[in-house]
N, C-alpha and C positions, 0 to 999 in steps of 0.2 A: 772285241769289237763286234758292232752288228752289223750285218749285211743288208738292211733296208730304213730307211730314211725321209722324215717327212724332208728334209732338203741338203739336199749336199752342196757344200762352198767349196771350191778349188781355189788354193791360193789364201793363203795367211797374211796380205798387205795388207794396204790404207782399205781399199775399198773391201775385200772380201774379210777383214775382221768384224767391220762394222756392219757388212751385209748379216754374219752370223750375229753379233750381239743383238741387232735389230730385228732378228726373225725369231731367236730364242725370248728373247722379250714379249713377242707378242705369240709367244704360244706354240711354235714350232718345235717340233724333234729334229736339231741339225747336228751336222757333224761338218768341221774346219779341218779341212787336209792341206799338209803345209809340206815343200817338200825340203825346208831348212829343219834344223835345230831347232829346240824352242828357244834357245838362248842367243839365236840369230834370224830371229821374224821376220820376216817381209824383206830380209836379203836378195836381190836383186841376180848377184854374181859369184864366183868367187872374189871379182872387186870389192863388193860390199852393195852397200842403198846408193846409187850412183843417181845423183840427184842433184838438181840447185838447192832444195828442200826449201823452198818458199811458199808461204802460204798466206792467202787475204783474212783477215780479222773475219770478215763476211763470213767466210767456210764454215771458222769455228765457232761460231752464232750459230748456225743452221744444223750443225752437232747439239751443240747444248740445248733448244730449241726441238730438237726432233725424241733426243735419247737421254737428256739433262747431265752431259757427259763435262765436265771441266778440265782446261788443260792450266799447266805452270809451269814455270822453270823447275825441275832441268829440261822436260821434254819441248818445251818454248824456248829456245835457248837465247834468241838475240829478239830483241822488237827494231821493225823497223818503221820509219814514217810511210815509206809506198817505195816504189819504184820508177827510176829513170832512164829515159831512154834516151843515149848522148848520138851524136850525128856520127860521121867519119871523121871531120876537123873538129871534131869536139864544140865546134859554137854551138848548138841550139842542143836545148835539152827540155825532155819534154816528160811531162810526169805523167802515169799510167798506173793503175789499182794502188787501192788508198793505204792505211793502215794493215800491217801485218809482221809474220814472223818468220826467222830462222830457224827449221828446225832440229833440233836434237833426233835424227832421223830411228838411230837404233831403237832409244829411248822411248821415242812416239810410237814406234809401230808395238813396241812391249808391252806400252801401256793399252793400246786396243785388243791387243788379246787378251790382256788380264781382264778385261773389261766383259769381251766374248765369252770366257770361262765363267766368269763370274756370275752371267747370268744366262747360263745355261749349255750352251754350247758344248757338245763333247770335240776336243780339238787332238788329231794324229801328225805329228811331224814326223819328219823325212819320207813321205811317202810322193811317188813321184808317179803324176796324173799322165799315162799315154792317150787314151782318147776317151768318149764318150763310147757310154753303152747306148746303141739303136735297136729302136723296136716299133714298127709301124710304123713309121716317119715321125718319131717322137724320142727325144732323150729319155731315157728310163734311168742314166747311171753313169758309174764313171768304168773304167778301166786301167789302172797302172800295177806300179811296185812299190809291198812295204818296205821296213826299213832291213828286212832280211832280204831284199832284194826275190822276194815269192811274190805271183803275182796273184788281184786280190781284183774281183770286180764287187762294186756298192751300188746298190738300188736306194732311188729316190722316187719320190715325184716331182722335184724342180732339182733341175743343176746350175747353183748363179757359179758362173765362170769369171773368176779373179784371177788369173796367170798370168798375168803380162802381155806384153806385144808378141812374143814368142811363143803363145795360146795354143794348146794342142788340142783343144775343146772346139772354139770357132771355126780351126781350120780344118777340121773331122767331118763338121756338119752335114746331112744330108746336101744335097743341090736345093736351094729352093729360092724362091725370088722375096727375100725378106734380109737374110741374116747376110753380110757380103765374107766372102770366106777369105778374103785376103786382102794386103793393104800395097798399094802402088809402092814401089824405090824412090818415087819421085814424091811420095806421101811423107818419108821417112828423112828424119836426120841422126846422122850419127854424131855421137854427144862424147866428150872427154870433161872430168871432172876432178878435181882435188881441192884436199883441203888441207890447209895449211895455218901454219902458227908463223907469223912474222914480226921484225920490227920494222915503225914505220918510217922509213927516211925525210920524209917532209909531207906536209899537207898537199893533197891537189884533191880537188872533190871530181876531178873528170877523171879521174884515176882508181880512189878509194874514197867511199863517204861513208863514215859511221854513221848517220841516220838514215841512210838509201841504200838500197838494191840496184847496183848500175849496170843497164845494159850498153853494151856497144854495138852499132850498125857499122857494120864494114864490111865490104864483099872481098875484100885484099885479104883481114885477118881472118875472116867465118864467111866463107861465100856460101849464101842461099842461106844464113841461119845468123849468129850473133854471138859475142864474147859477153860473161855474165863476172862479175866480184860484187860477192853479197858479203855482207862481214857479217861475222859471229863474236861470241863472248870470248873474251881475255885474250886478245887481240891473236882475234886466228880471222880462217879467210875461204871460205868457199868460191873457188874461182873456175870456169871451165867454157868453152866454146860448143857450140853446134854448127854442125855443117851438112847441106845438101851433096849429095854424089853428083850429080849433074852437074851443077852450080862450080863444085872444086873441081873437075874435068876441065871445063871450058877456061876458068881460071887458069887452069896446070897449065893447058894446051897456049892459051893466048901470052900467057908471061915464058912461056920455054922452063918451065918449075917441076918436080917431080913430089911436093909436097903429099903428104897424107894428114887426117886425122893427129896424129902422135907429133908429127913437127912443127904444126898449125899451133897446136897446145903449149907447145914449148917456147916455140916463139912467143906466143900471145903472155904467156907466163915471165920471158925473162923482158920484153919492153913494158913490163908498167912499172916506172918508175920511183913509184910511190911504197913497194913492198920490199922489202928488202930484210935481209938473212934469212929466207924462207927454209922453214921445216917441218916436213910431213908429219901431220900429225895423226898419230896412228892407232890412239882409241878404237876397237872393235874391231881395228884391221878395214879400216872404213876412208882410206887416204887417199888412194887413188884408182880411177876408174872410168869404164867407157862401155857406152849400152847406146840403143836408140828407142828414137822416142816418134811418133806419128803425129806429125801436124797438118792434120785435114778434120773435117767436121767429122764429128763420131758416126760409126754405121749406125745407117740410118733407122733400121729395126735392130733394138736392144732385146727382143725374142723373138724365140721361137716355140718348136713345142715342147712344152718341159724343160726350155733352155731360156736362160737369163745373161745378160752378160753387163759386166761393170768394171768403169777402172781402164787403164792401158790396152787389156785385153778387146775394149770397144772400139780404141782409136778417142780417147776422151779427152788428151790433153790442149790445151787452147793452142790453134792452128798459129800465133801471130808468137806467143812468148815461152808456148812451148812449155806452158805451167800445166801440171796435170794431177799435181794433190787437191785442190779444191775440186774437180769435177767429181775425180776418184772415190774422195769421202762422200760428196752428194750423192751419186751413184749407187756405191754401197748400203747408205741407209736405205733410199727408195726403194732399194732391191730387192731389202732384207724385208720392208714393209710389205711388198708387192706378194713376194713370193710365198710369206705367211697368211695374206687374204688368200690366195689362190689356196693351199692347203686349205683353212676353214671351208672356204666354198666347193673344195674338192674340183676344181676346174681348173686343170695344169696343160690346156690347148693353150695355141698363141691368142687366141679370143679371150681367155679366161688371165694372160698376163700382160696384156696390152697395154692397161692403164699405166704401167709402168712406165711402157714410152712417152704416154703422153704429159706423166709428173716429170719424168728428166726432163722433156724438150723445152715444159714451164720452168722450170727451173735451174735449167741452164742452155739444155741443148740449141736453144733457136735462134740463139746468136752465132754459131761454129760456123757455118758454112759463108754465112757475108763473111766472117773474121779468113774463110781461105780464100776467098779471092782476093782481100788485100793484102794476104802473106805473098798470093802468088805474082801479083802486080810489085810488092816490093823486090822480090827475087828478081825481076827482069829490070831493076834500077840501077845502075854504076854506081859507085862511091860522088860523084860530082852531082849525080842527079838526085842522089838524097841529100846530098847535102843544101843544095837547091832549092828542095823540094819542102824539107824542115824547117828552112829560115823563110820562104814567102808562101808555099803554099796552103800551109797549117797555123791555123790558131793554136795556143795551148786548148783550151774548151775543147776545137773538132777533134787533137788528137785525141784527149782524154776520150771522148764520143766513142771514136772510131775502135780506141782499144779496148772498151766494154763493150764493141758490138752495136752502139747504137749510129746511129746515121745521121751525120751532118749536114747541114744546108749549107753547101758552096755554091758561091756564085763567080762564075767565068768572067763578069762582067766588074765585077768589084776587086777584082787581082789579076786585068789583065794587064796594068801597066809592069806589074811585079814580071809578069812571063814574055814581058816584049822581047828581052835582052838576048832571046836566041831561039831559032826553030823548035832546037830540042825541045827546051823545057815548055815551048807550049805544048807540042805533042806529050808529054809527061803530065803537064796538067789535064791537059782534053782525056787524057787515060783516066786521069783521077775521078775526075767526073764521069767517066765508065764507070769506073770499079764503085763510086757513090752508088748510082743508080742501078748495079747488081748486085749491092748489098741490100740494099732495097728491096729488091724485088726477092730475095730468098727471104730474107726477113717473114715479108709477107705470107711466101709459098709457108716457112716454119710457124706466122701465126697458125695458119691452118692445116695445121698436121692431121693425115687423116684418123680418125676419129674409128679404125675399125681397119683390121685387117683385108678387108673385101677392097678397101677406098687407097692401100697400099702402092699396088704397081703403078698405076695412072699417075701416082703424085709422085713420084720417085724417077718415074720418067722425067718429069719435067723437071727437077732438082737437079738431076745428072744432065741433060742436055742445057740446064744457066751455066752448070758448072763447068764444065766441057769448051761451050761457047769462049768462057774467061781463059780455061786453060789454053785454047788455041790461038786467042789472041797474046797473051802475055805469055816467050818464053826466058829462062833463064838467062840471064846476059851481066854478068858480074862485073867484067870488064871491057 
């Protein structure tokens, strides 16, 4: 192994495979440090890839299109039509992102590294990333243990940081008013996941739909977050919840419950009554499992100096459903694009990787932060008021709108008869109509992202004080 590096990738997942195949493709000397197995990539845990593994058709367009990368069965493993989102009483259900897949998670991440290698990339597993090397106020490098457990520092001139939400890279960083070195508790859900091989007891589509992705809203079952059953091939079942900390406190404390994570799951697993002889199915050692995931708009600068960041480790995953492989691979590519102009132009300042921010924000980033303030308005709803709130306040259109981030025209005046019927739900609506016109307005603030590190703090100010504003108005209140 060498010890210097046109770029160093930490982190062998979705986004830091395709960061490296993307930077080796356009001419880069990188090196991919992984600290699994090769034969267990982009493993998350000792659980495994603890994941819903859903992905939009879209993402893997924007792959093929950037890298001419193609995917199939096995690593595609189920197609589904989109994703639904069912109420608490299950009447209204409301569809959200269109065409996509289930995926073969092991499989898929195997095949990006073969992909990485393939062209070009020299890739080290088991080597475990402790922090960034600092030099002038700029990453120069990384700092961990190989797989002799000796410790081993590598120079670069960019380090794209792929490690997950548990990033030993971000949270190293100098202080500087750019990079945020850490993610709120109240940013975070903790996730339980398994999959399983079932048989089916009878049809219920509010339950199990083989052509849909179904989420459920329920602050009883998943307070501050949602129960998901995605089906996969030969009748198996990706099934698992997320939950806020706050959100299950207030729950615990209001119902006299001593519930955790682990009982939420079990529960939520043995009343769908649709699945029935469930068994772990236990390919790769990949059955059962529980990680978190950050639903808030990604940090808002994606570099620094010398430093790049993609993936989990950003805070990327969509703030409303908690999907975070399509940002992740977009990410990675940009990254890997970003990071290898910077090399040719030899300019590895935040100046010289900036453009970065500004292709993610195009291309995905500028919708996350409206998408948290209506995650965080949904979190302060009961079960009664979403239920409420799904049969009169929403069009199927505004939701689908609302769930890609774009901003619907509601009118108070054309659904006030709908919200006569109790104080509440007007005040629930007149929120709504908040949280419209604060999606809006960040919308706006992300068309105009500043364009130059100089233009950074002044805009960031004002993104954190909309955001802020929402957070103090709408708190948690499940029940």
């Amino acid at each position: 192994m060498e010890t210097k590096y046109d770029i160093i990738v930490a982190g062998a997942g979705l986004a830091g495979s395709l960061a490296a195949a993307t930077a080796a493709r356009n001419g880069a000397k990188v090196i991919l440090l992984d600290r699994n197995k090769q034969e267990e990539v982009g493993k998350k845990t000792n659980w495994g890839w603890v994941c819903g593994d859903a992905v939009a058709s879209d993402h893997l367009k924007f792959i093929k299109s950037k890298i001419n990368l193609d995917f199939s069965y096995p690593e595609l493993d189920y197609k589904v039509d989109g994703v639904i989102a069912l109420s608490p009483d299950l009447k209204s259900r409301f569809p959200f992102d269109g065409e996509g897949y289930i995926l073969n998670r092991p499989l898929f991440e195997a095949r990006l590294l073969e992909y990485a290698i393939k062209n070009g990339a020299q890739y080290l597993s088991e080597f475990e990333v402790e922090s960034p090397v600092i030099e002038n106020n700029a990453v120069i490098g990384i700092f961990g243990k190989d797989k002799e457990k000796k410790h081993v520092e590598i120079k670069a001139n960019v380090v794209i940081d792929a490690l997950g939400v548990a990033t030993t890279i971000r949270r190293k960083l100098p202080h500087n008013p750019y990079v945020e070195k850490e993610v709120h508790i109240s940013d975070l859900e903790s996730t339980g996941r398994f999959i399983y091989e079932f048989d089916a007891d009878h049809v219920d589509l509010n339950y199990y739909d083989p052509k849909n992705a179904l989420i459920h809203l329920n602050q009883n079952i998943a307070p501050g977050g949602y129960g998901w059953v995605f089906p996969k091939s030969n009748n198996k079942v990706n099934i698992g919840i997320g939950v806020q900390k706050e959100s299950l406190d207030i729950r615990n404390a209001k119902l006299g419950r001593k519930d955790t994570l682990h009982s939420l799951m079990d529960e939520y697993i043995k009343s769908n009554p649709v699945l029935n002889t469930l068994r772990l199915f236990k390919e790769h050692n990949n059955c059962k499992g529980y990680w978190s995931v950050a639903v808030r708009h990604q940090i808002d600068s994606l570099v620094f100096n010398g430093y790049m960041g993609a993936g989990d480790s950003m805070a990327m995953p969509n703030p409303i459903s908690a999907g975070g492989i399509g940002p992740a691979m977009v990410a990675g590519i940009l990254a890997g694009e970003y990071a290898a102009e910077a090399v040719h132009k030899k300019d590895y300042t935040i100046d010289g990787l900036w453009n970065y921010n500004l292709e993610f924000n195009k291309h995905y980033g500028r919708k996350t932060a409206g998408l948290e303030v209506f995650r965080i308005y949904l979190q302060s709803l009961n079960n009664d008021l979403i239920n409420y709130g799904m049969k009169n306040f929403l069009s199927t259109k505004e939701a689908i709108d609302l769930s890609y981030g774009r901003v619907p025209e509601l009118s108070l005046s054309s659904k006030f008869k709908m919200v006569l019927k109790g104080a509440s739900n007007i005040t629930a609506f007149s929120d709504l109509l908040y949280v419209v016109k604060k999606m809006k307005e960040l919308n706006e603030l992300y068309a105009n992202y500043p364009k130059s590190p100089k233009e950074f703090s002044h805009w960031k100010a004002i993104v954190d004080s909309s955001l802020d504003e929402a957070k103090n108005r709408f708190k948690p209140s499940p029940i």
